[in-house]
N, C-alpha and C positions, 0 to 999 in steps of 0.2 A: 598806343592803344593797348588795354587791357589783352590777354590774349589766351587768362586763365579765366576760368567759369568759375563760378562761387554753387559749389550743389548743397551745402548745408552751413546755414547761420545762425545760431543760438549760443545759449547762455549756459556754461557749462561749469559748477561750481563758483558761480560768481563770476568768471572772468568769458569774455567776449572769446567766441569760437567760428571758424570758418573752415570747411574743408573745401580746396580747390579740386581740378581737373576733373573727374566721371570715376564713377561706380569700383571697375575693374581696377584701374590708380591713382587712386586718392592720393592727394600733394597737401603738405601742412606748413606755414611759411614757418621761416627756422625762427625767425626772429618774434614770431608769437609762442611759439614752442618757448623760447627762452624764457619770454614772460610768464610763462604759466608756472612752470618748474623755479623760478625766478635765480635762473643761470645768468651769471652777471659778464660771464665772456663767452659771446658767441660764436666766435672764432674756433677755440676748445671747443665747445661744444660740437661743434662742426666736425670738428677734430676726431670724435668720438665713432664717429660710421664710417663706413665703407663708401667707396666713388659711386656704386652703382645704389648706395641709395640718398643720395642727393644729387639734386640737379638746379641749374640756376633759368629762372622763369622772366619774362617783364611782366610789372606790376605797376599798373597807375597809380602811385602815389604822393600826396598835396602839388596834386595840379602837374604831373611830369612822370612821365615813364622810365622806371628803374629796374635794373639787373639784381634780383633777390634771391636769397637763398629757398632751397623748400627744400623737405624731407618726405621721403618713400613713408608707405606705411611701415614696412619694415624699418627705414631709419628713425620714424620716429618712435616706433615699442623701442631701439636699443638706446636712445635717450632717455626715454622714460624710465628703462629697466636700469640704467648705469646712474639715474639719478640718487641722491640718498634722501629729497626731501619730501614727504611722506604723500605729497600731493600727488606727486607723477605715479603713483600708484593707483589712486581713485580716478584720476586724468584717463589711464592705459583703462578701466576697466570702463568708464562711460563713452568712451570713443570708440571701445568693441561692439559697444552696445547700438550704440548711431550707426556706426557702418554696418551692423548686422541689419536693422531695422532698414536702412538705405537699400540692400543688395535683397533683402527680404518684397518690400513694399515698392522699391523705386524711389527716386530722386524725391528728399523734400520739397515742396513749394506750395505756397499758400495761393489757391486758385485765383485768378484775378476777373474773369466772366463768369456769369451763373451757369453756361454751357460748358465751361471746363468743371464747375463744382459737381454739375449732373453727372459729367464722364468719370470724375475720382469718386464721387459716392455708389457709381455703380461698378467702378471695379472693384472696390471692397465689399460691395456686393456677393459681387462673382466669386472673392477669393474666401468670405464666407460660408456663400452656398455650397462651394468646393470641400472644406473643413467638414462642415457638415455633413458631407453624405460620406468623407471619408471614417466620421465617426461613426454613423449609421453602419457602413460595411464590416466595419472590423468589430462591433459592440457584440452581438452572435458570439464571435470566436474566442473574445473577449474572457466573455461569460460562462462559456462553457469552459475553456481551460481554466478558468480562477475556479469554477467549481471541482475539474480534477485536481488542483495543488492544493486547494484549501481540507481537501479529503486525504487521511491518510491510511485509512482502511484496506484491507486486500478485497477485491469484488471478484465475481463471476463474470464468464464470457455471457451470462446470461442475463448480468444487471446491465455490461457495455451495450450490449444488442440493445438491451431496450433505448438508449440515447439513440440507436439509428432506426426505430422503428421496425426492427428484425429480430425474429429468436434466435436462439443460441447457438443450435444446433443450423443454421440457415450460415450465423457469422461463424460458426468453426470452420462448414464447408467454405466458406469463401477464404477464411484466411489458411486454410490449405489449399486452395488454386493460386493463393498470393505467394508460396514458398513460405509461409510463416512457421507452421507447423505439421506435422505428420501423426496418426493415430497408435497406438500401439496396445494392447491390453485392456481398450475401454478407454484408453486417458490419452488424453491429448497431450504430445510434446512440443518443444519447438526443434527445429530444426539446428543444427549444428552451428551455423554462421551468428545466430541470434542465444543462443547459450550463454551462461555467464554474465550475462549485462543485466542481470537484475527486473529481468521483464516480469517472472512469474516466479510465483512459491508453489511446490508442492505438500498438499496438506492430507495426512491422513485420515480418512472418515470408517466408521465401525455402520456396515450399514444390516438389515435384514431382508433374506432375500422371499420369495413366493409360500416357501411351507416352515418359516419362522428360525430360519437358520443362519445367523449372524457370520458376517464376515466384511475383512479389513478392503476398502480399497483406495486408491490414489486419485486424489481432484487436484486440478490445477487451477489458480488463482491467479489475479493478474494485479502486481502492482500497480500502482501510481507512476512510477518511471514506463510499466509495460503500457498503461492508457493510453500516454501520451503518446511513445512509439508508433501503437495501432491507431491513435487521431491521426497523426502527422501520414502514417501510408495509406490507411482510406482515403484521408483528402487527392493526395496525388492519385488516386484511382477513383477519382470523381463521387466517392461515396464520402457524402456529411451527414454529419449529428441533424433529428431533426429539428433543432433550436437554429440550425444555419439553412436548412431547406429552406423554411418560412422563409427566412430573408433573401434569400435568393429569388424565392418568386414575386418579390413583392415590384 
């Protein structure tokens, strides 16, 4: 009696395809292998892998139970890969593709009751509805970072507040209780640790003060590298943009 399972049957560049044993070790008989690569000694070819990736199986075959050979998945990519004929190339890349699909979705089989078709249409279903709301969740974040890298401009702490619904002076005090930066002469620096990495430019501005008397002072601007920075440590201090609020409450 047969005593391997057949988990996927089809037609793979023309020629008849069968992967035996389950999911986790897939078994490929040597002797179709051979045929496919159209390796004319089997033996050799056998010859080519390691003990631990061939094993000998029984197989019912014309009417009587025999001792055949099979290949690991690993034994049969290094057949594939030690072959020179151009097939076992397009062979290696559609059998990653099945076993990916296989270990993705679960064992092929074509349902044989209308109550097994209900239960595979409704797990694909599920695994649907699942993609979906995983797109839903991350589409926000998505969105809002393609809008920071698509931007190369220097901004204000005062245009970033406004992505969190806060003014500026509201997010400078905060990201001075975060350790980001400290105040000095009117202008905001960063703190020693965050120096050097390209967060912010400082820009000179020629401003006018109360009774029309001009003088120079320092503003601090926040790259595209610094944006991202202050997205990524609001987030972990549970403060988001409110492009992700919404989606949070929904």
């Amino acid at each position: 009696m047969n005593d391997l399972q057949v988990i996927k049957e089809t037609e793979v560049l023309n020629k008849n395809f069968k992967i035996y044993g389950n999911t986790d070790t897939p078994l490929f008989l040597a002797q179709d292998v051979s045929e496919w690569i159209e390796h004319t000694d089997l033996s050799r070819m056998m010859n080519l892998v390691d003990e631990d990736e061939k094993l000998k199986r029984t197989l019912y075959v014309s009417g009587q139970n025999r001792e055949m050979w099979f290949l690991t998945e690993d034994g049969l990519y290094e057949v594939l890969m030690q072959s020179r004929k151009p097939i076992a190339k397009q062979f290696k890349k559609q059998i990653k593709k099945i076993l990916k699909d296989i270990r993705l979705y679960g064992k092929y089989e074509v349902p044989q009751t209308y109550s097994d078709a209900l239960m595979l249409a409704a797990n694909q279903q599920k695994l649907i509805d699942m993609q979906n709301q995983l797109i839903g969740e991350y589409k926000p974040k998505v969105d809002y970072m393609d809008r920071i890298l698509k931007s190369k401009s220097l901004v204000t702490i005062t245009q970033i507040a406004k992505d969190y619904g806060m003014s500026g002076q509201a997010l400078n005090k905060l990201l001075h209780k975060l350790g980001v930066q400290f105040k000095q002469s009117d202008q905001w620096l960063l703190y020693q640790k965050h120096q050097a990495k390209g967060y912010t430019h400082s820009e000179t501005v020629v401003i006018e003060d109360a009774i029309g008397l001009e003088r120079t002072v320092m503003n601090t601007k926040w790259t595209q590298k610094g944006r991202l920075f202050l997205y990524d440590l609001l987030k972990d201090n549970d403060v988001l943009p409110t492009i992700e609020q919404e989606n949070s409450h929904d």
